[in-house]
Every structure is written in structure tokens, then in C-alpha cells.
N, C-alpha and C positions, 0 to 999 in steps of 0.2 A: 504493500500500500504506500501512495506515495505522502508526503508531506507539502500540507499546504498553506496557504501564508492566511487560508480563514475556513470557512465547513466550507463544504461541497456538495454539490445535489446528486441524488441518486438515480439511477434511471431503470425501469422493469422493460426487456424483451419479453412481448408477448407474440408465436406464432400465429400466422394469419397464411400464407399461402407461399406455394418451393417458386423459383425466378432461376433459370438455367444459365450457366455461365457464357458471358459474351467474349468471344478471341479475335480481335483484330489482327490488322498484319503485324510482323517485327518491325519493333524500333530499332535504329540502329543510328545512335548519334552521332558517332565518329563519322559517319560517310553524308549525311541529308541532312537537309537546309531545315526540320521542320522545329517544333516549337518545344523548350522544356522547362519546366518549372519545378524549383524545389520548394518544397514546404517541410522546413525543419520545426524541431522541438524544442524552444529554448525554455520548456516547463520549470518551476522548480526542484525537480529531483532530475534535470539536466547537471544540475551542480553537484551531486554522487559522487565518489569516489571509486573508479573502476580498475583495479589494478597500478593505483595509487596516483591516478591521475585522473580529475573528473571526467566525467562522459562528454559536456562539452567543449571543452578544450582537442578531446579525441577528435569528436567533428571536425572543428574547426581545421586542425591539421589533415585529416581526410579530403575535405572540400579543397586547400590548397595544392594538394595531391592530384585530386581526379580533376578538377576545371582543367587544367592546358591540358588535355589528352579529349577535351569535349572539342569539336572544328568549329571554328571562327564564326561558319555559314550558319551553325545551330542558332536562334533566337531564344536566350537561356535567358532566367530571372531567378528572383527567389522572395517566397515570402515565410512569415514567421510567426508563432504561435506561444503564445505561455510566456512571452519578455516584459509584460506588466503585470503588477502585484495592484488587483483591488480591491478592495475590503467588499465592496457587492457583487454578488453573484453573477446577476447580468452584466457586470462591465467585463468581468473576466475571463466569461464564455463568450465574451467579445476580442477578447485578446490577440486582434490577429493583424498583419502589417503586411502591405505587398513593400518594400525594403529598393527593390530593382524591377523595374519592368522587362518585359521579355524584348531584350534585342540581341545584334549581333555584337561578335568582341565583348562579351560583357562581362569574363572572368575578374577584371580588379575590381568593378562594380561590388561585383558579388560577394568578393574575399572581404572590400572594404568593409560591406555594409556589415555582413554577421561578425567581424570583426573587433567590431563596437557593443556586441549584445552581451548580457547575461542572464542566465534562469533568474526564471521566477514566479510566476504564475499557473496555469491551468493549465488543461489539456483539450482546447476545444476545436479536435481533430475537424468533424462534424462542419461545423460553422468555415472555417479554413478552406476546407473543401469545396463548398457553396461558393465561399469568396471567389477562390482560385478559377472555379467553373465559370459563375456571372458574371464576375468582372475581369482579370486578368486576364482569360482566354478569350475572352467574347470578342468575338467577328474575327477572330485567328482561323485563316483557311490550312487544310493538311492535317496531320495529326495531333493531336497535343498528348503531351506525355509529361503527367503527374510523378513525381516523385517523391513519397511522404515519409519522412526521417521520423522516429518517435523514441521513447523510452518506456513509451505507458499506454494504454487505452485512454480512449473517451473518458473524460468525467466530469464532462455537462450534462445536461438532459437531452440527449441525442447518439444514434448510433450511425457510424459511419459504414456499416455493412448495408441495412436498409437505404440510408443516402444513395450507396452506388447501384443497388438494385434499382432505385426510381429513376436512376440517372441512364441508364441503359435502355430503357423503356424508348427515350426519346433520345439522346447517343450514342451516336456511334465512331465518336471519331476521338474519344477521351480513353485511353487508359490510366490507370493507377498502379505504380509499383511503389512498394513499400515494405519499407527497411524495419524490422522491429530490433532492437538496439538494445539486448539487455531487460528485455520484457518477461516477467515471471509470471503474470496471472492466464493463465489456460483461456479465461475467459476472453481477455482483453488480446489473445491472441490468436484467436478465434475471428473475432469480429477485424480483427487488420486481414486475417488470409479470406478472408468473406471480401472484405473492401480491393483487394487487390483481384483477386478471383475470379469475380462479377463482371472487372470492367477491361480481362484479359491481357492485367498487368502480372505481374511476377512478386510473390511473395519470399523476404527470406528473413531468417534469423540471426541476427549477429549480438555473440556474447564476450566477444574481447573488441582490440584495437584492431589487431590481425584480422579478423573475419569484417570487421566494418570492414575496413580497405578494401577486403575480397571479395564483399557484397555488389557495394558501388561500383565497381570495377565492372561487373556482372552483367550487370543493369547498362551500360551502357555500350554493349553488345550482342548481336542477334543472338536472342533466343528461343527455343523451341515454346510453343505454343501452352497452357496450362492445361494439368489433367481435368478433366468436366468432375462441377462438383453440384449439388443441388444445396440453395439455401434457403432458409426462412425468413420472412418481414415480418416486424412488427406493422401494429397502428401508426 
């Protein structure tokens, strides 16, 4: 469970009907001009100590790593989730920043902006999401490819599994891949390979510094299509 800087609300998955998995083609950013966006975690148990260096700090050396290996022609950005601490609820399942808009060349951007961040807040995966979709991506032609960094599940009133199930309904051109980064609750990592899964992004696990590096690395080469999984929406 993580720690947070005031309560948090809880949320019930109640099933209601199965949403079969959507597989687009391969991304493959090294080679195509099309669109990527990170959305990182700078929640408060981003600041953890992982093998005696926080989990953030890890990122941030990973992101400097993998950006010059991403091609110039990609239209990359990054927004961010959990970097403000607010004592009401609703402002903190608000807590979300697009940082850099999606253009080319935009590696220092990028390095700059998370650069400057530190954990602190929530985890309002869910809402980020929504963001990244409506605003960031909107009227982006080609692909767009989400990429969600995390340490933790949801812990707004919202689930990011049913989000990409309604998102496929009427999308087709969004996947979601996502990183779970040291994530311990079965539950909460259930609903990331749900969010990834749904929207014929790629799901992995990374529980050191080594496997981040090896994750992202992954992620940003073709790969094989996801096994079909069948999932449930809530109301």
C-alpha cells in the first residue's frame, strides 16, 4: 500500500459484460514518423527506495538512456501524474500535466522537463489517460502510442482497465503499453495488463533498475502481437 500525503478514495469493480482484446499493427519507433507519449508516475511512493536508490531517480536515468535511441522523425512528448500534493481529493485525482507537447527533436525537452519533478501525490492513472486521449493526441493522424510508466495502480475513483475497454469501442488507432515498475498488488496489476491488453499495447513487469532499462528498451521495438485475453467492465 502506498503512502499518501492525505486519505484516498476507494473504488469497487463491479462485472457487467467480457470486451475482447483489440491488436493493432507494430509500433516501431526507431524507424516511423508516428506519435509517442509518455505518461510517467511521479506519485508519492515514486520517492521509494529501490535497491538503495529511489524509483525515481531510476527513471529518470532510464529516460536519458532510451530518448537518443527514439528517431528525431518520432513526435514524442511526455506528461505526468502524482507531482502535486493536495490536501482535497478532487484536486489530486487531478494531478496530471502534459510537461512537453508531442513534436519532433524533442529529447532535451523531455529530459528537461521531468528533470525538475519530484513524487508526491496520487495515482490518477485513469484521469491521465483521458487527458493524454482528448487533449494531447487529438486530431494527431497515424498511430498514437501511449506509454504508461507507474509504480502502483489507480487510487482514484476510476479504473483504467474499463477506461481502455470504452476506448476501443470507438478507437482504433491508440494503443497503450505499460510499464509496471515494482508493483506488488495482484490486483493493481491486473487492471494495468487489462489497460494494456484491451488496447493491443504490450504489458511488462519490471522489478529492479536492470529490467526497467530492458523493459523500455522492448517497447520501443517491433513486437509480436498480444495473447487474446477476455475482460470485464465495470458500471
Amino acid at each position: 500500500m502506498k503512502k499518501f500525503c492525505f486519505f484516498i478514495l476507494v473504488f469497487v469493480i463491479i462485472p457487467v459484460f467480457a470486451y475482447e482484446v483489440y491488436a493493432p499493427d507494430n509500433y516501431n519507433c526507431k524507424t516511423n514518423g508516428d506519435k509517442l507519449l509518455f505518461v510517467i508516475d511521479f506519485s508519492n511512493s515514486m520517492g521509494e527506495y529501490l535497491q538503495h536508490e529511489t524509483k525515481v531517480n531510476q527513471v529518470k536515468d532510464m529516460m536519458e538512456w532510451i530518448l537518443p535511441q527514439i528517431s528525431p522523425s518520432t513526435k514524442m512528448g511526455v506528461r505526468v501524474y502524482g507531482h502535486t500534493c493536495n490536501i482535497f481529493a478532487y484536486n489530486a485525482c487531478r494531478s496530471s500535466e502534459l510537461l512537453v507537447p508531442l513534436e519532433m527533436n524533442n529529447s532535451p525537452r523531455v529530459l528537461s522537463a521531468i528533470s525538475k519533478l519530484r513524487p508526491r501525490g496520487m495515482t490518477p492513472i485513469t484521469y491521465s489517460l483521458k487527458q493524454a486521449v482528448k487533449k494531447d493526441l487529438e486530431g494527431k493522424e497515424g498511430i498514437k502510442h501511449i506509454v504508461l510508466l507507474t509504480d502502483g495502480g489507480e487510487n482514484c475513483d476510476e479504473s483504467p482497465c474499463d477506461y481502455s475497454i470504452e476506448l476501443v469501442k470507438t478507437r482504433k488507432d491508440i494503443k497503450i503499453d505499460v510499464i509496471a515498475f515494482n508493483v506488488q498488488d495482484s490486483d493493481d496489476l491486473a487492471q494495468l495488463q487489462c489497460t494494456a491488453d484491451v488496447t493491443g499495447g504490450h504489458f511488462t513487469e519490471a522489478a529492479t533498475k536492470a529490467q526497467l532499462f530492458k523493459s523500455m528498451e522492448e517497447l520501443i521495438l517491433p513486437h509480436k502481437d498480444v495473447e487474446a485475453r477476455i475482460y470485464e467492465v465495470s458500471d
